[in-house]
C-alpha positions as CSV (number, residue, x, y, z in Angstrom):
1,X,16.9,7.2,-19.9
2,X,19.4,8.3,-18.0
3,X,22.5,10.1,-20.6
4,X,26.2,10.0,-20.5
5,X,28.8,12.9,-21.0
6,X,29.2,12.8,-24.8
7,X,31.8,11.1,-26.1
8,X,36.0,12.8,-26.7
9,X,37.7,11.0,-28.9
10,X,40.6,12.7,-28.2
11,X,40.2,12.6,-24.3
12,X,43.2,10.3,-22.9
13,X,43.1,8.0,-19.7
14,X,46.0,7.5,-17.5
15,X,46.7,4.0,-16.4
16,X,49.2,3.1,-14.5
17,X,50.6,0.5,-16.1
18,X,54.8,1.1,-16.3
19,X,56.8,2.0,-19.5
20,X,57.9,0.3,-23.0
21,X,55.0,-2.6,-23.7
22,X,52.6,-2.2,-21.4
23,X,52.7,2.1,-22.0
24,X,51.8,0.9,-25.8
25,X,49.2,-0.9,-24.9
26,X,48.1,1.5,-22.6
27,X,47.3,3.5,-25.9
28,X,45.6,0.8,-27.6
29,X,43.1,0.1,-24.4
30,X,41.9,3.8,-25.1
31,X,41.5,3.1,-28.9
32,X,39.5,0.1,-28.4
33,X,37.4,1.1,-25.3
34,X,36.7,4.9,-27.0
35,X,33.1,4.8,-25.9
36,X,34.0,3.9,-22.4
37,X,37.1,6.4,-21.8
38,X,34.8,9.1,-20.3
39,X,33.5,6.5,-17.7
40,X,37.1,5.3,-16.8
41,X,38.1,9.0,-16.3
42,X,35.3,9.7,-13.9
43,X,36.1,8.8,-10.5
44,X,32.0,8.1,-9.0
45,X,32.0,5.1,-11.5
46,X,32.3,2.0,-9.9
47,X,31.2,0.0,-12.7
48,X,31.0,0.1,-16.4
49,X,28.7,-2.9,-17.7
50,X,29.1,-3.3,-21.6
51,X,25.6,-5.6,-22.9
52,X,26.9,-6.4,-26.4
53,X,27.4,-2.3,-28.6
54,X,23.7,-1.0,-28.2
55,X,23.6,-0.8,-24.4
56,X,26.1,0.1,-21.8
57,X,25.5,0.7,-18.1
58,X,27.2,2.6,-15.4
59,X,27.2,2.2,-11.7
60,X,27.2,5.5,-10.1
61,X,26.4,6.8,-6.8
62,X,25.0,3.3,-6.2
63,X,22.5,4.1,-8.8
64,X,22.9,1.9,-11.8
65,X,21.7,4.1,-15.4
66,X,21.6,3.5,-18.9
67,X,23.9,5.7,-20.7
68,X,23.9,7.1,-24.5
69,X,27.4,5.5,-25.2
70,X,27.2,2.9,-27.7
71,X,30.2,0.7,-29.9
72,X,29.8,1.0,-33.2
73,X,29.3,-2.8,-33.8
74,X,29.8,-6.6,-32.1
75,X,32.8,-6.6,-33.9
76,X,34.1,-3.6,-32.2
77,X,33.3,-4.8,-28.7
78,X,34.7,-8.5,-29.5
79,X,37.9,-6.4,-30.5
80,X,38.1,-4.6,-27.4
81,X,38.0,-7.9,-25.4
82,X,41.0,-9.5,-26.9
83,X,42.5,-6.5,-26.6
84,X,42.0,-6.8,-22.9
85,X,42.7,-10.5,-23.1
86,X,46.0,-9.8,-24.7
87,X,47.1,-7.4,-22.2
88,X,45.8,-9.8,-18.9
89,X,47.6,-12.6,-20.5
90,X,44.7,-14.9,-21.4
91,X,43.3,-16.5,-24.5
92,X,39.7,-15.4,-25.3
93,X,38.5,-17.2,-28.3
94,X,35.3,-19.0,-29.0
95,X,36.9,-22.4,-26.9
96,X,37.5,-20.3,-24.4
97,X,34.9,-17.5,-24.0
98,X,35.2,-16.8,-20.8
99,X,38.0,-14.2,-19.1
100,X,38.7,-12.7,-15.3
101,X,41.7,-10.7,-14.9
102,X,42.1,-6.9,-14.3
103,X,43.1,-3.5,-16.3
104,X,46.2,-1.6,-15.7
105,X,44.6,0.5,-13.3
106,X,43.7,-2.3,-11.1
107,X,40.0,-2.8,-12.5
108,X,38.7,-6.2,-12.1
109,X,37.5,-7.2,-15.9
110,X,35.3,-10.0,-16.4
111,X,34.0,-10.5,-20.6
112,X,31.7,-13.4,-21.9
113,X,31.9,-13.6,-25.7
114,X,28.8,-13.5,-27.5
115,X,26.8,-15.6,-28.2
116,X,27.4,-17.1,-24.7
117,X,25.9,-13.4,-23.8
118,X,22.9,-13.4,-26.5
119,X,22.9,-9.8,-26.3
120,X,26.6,-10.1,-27.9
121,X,29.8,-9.6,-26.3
122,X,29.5,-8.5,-22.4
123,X,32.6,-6.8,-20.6
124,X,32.0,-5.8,-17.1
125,X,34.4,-3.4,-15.3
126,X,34.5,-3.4,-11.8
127,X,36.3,-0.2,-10.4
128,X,37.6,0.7,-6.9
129,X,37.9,4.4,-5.4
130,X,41.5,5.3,-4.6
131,X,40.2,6.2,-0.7
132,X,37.9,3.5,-0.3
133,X,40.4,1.3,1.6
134,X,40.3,3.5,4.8
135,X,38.2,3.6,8.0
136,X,36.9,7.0,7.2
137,X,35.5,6.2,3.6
138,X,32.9,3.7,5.6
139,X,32.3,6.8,8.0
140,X,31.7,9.2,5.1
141,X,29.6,6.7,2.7
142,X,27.4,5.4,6.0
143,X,28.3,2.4,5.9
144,X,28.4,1.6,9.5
145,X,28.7,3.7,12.9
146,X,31.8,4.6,14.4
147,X,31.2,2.0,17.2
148,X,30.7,-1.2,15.0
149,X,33.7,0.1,13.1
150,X,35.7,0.4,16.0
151,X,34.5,-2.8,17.1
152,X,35.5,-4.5,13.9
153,X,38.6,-3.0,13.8
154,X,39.1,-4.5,17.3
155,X,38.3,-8.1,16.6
156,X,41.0,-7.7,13.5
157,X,43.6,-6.5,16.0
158,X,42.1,-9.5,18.8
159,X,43.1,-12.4,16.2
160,X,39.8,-13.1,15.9
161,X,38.5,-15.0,12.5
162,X,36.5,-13.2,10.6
163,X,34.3,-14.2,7.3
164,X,32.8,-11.0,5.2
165,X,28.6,-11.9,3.1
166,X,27.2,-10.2,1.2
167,X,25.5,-9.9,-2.5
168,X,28.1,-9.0,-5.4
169,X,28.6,-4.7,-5.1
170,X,27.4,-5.2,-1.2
171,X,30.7,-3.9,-0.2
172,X,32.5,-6.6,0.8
173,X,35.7,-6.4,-0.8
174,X,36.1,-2.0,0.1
175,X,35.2,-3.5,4.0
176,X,37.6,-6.1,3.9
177,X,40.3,-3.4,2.8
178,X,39.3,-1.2,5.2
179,X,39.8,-4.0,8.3
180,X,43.7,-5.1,7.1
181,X,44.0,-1.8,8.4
182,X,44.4,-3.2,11.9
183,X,46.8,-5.4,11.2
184,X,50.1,-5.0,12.9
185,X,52.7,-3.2,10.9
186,X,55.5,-6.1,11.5
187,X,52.7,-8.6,10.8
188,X,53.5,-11.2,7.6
189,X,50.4,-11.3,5.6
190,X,49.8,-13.9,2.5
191,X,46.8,-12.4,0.6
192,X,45.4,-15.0,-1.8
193,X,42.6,-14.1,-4.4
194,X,41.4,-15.5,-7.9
195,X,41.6,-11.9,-9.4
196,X,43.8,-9.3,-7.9
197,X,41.6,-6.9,-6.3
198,X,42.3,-6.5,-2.3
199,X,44.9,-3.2,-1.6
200,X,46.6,-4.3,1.6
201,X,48.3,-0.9,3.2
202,X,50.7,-3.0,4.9
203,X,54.9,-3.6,4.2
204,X,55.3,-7.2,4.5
205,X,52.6,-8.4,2.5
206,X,52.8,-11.8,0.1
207,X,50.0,-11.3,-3.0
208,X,49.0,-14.9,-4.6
209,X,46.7,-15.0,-7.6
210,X,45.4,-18.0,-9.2
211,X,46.1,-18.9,-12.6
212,X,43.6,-20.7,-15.2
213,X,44.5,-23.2,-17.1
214,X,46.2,-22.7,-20.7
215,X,43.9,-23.4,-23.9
216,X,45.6,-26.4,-23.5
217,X,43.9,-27.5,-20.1
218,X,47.6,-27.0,-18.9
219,X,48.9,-24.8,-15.9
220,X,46.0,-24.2,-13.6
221,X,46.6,-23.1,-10.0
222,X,44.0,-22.6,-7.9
223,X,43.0,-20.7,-5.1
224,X,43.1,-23.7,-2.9
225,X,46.9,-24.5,-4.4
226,X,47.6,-21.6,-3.2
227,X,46.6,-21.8,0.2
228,X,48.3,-24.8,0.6
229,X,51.4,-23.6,-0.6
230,X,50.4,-20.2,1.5
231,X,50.5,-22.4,5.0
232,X,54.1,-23.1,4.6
233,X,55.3,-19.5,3.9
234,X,55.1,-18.6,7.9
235,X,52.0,-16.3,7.2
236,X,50.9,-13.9,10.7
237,X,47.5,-13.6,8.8
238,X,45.2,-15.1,6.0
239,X,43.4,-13.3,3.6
240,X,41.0,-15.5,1.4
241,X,40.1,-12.8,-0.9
242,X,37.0,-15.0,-1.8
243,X,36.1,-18.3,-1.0
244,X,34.2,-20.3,-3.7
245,X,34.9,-24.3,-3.7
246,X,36.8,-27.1,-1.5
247,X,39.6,-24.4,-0.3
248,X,36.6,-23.7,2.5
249,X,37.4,-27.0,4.3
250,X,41.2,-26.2,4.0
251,X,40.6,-22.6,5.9
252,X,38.3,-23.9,8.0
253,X,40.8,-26.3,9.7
254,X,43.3,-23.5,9.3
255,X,41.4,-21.7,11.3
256,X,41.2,-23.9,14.4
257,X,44.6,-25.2,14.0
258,X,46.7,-22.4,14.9
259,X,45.8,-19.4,12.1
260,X,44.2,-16.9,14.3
261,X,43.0,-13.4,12.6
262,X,42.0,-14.8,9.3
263,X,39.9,-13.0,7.0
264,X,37.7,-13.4,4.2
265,X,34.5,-12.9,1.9
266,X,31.7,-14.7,0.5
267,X,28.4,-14.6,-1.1
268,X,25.4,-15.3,1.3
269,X,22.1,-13.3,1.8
270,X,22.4,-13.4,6.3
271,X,25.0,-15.0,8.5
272,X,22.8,-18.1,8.7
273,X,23.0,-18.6,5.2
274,X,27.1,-17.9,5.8
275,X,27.7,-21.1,7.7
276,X,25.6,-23.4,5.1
277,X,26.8,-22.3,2.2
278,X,30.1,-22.1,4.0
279,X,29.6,-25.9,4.6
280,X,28.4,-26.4,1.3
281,X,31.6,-25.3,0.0
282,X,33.7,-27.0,2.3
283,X,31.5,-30.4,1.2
284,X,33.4,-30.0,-2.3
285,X,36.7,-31.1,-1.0
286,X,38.3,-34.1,-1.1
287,X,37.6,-35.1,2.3
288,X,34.5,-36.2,3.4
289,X,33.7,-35.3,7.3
290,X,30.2,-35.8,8.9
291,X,27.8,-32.9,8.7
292,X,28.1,-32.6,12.9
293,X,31.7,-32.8,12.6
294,X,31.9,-30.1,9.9
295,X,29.1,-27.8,11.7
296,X,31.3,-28.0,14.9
297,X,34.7,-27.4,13.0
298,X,32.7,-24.5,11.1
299,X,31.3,-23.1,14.4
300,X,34.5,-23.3,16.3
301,X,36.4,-21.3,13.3
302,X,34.3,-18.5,13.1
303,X,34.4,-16.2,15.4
304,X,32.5,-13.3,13.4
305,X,30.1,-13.0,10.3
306,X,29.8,-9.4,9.2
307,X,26.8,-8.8,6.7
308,X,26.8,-6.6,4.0
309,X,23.7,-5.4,1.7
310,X,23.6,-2.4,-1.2
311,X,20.2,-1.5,-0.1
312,X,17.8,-0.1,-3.2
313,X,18.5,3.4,-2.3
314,X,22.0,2.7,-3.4
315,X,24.0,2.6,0.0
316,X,26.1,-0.1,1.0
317,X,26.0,-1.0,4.8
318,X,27.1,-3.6,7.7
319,X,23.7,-4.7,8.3
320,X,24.7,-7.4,11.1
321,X,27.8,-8.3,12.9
322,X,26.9,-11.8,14.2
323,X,29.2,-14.6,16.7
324,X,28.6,-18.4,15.8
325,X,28.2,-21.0,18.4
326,X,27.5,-24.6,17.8
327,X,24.3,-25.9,19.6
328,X,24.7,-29.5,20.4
329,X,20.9,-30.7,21.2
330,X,19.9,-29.5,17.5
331,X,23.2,-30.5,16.3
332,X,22.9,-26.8,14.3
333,X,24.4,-23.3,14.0
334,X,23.1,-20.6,16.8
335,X,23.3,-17.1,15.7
336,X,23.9,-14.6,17.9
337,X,23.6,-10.8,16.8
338,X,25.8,-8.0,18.2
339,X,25.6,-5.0,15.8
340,X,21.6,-5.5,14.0
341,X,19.0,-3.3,12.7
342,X,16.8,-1.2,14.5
343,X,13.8,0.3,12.7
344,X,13.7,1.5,8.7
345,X,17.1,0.0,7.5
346,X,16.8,2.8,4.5
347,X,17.4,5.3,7.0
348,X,18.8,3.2,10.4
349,X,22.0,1.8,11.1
350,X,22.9,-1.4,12.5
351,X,23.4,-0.9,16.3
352,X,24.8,-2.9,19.1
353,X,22.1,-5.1,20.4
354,X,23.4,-4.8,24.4
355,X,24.7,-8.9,23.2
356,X,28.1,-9.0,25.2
357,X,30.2,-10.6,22.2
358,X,32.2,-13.3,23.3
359,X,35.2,-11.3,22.1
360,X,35.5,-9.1,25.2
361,X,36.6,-12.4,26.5
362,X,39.6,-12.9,24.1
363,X,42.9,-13.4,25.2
364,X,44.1,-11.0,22.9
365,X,42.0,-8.1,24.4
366,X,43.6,-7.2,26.9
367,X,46.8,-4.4,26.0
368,X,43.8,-3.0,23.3
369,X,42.6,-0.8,26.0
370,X,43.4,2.2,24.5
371,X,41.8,1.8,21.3
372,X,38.3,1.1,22.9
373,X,36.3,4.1,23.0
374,X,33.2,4.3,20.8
375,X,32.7,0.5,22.2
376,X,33.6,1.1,26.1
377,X,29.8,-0.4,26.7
378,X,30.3,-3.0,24.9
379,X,33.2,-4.3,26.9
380,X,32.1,-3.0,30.0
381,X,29.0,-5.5,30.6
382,X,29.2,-8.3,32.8
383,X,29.2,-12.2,31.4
């Protein structure tokens, strides 16, 4: 078993969460999370997994290890959740066991009362590095060669519409930072997420979180609410910081209706998988559209799928960059690979298959010439 630095009971965290109320409770988030404090403070944590008191886990290094830190009782963890629920502004009660929100310092939080969790009480933080949102963190970590970064970088600044899979801690969300990074300075951007998490470096950005419902059943606003709302606020880009139910449909169409450049995540296993379950989603909507119809709206919106994985050695990569094309003899998706695998993917990178992407086409290419250098090649073969 791996151990953990023993704990200080006297060792303070700084979050940054403003003066007068929210500095007080500041102080009372390091009472009742003692016995994670020393995880908090140390900066190669990415995640801090609470099963119930007896077991507490730490992602670090992409490594995740059972530490020595324990809570004394249930009683003590179930107090350290509504401590966090009071400070995110939830309820958390046995009617309502569930919360998602974030800590003052920006960590997503997600708890599941016991004994939903039958190991007891379960509180899951989900940390981000303060550098991870730029183009040389992926450099440094490995997560992708200078000429797929470039590349990506390029289709942001092309308009092109981009959709981020991957498995939860794949990388998604630190990649889809990094890209906004190519958005135009004067550019309006509407960022809509169920949970704050995305760090847009940009000045004219528009943040929308999702609200649940009361303990009431009163008050909810969802994500797809908001992206209604977010299509009449004269938005340059879309960010979907996740897309989970029937607001799929709505970006879809968004997509091929005007709203070049958008970007967004979800969970899928390989591009393939992207478009169904990206179709599946979009099937929850109101609207009910053939399955051609929808595959050829889908296939038309998408320009790229970029593929994450958190491979077992720990590292998170872009394993594919992929275009979508709709074929209409087997009325189905055709992938078409441009950054893949070669060889032992522990070791190997994903590489530029000699595929001329459909981008270099783009109207929106031309006047990026001097940003293309790693990927020269790449625009320089012939149709």
């Amino acid at each position: 078993m791996t151990t953990a630095p023993a704990l200080a009971g006297s060792s303070s965290i700084k979050l940054n969460t403003g003066v007068g109320r929210a500095a007080a409770f500041e102080a009372s988030l390091e009472f009742f999370l003692t016995p994670v404090v020393p995880f908090l403070r140390d900066p190669e944590v990415s995640e801090i997994m609470v099963n119930g008191c007896e077991r507490i886990y730490i992602e670090k290094a992409g490594k995740v290890l059972l530490t020595e830190s324990r809570f004394p009782t249930e009683q003590d963890v179930q107090a350290a959740a509504n401590n966090v629920a009071q400070f995110v502004g939830q309820t958390l009660s046995q009617d309502r066991p569930l919360l998602d929100g974030r800590l003052p310092d920006g960590s997503r939080v997600t708890i599941v009362l016991g004994p939903l969790a039958s190991c007891g009480t379960t509180i899951n933080i989900r940390r981000f590095a303060r550098n991870s949102g730029t183009p040389n963190f992926l450099l440094e970590k490995k997560a992708c060669t200078r000429q797929c970064l470039e590349f990506l970088l390029l289709a942001v600044m092309a308009h092109q519409n981009i959709l981020i899979s991957g498995g939860s801690g794949s990388g998604k969300t630190t990649l889809l930072n990094v890209m906004t990074h190519a958005f135009k300075p004067e550019e309006r951007i509407v960022v809509i997420e169920e949970t704050r998490e995305l760090q847009v470096q940009r000045e004219h950005v528009v943040q929308l979180e999702a609200r649940p419902a009361d303990q009431y059943g009163r008050g909810q606003i969802s994500v797809r609410d908001l992206f209604n709302s977010a299509l009449r606020m004269r938005p340059d880009r879309i960010v979907v910081g996740e897309v989970r139910r029937g607001e799929a449909l709505d970006m879809v169409q968004a997509m091929t209706s005007g709203h070049h450049g958008s970007l967004s995540t979800l969970h899928a296993s390989t591009p393939s998988d992207t478009c169904y379950r990206l179709e599946t989603m979009a099937m929850m909507s109101d609207i009910a559209l053939p399955l051609t119809a929808l595959r050829r709206q889908i296939a038309s919106a998408v320009d790229l799928v970029v593929q994450t994985s958190r491979l077992p050695s720990g590292r998170r990569m872009v394993t594919h960059v992929s275009q979508i094309h709709y074929n209409e003899t087997s009325h189905n998706y055709t992938i078409e690979d441009i950054f893949a695998p070669k060889g032992d993917i522990e070791t190997g990178d994903a590489i530029w298959t000699g595929l001329r992407p459909r981008m270099a086409d783009a109207q929106e290419l031309p006047g990026l010439e001097k940003y293309i250098i790693e990927t020269a090649p790449i625009f320089a073969t012939k149709p």
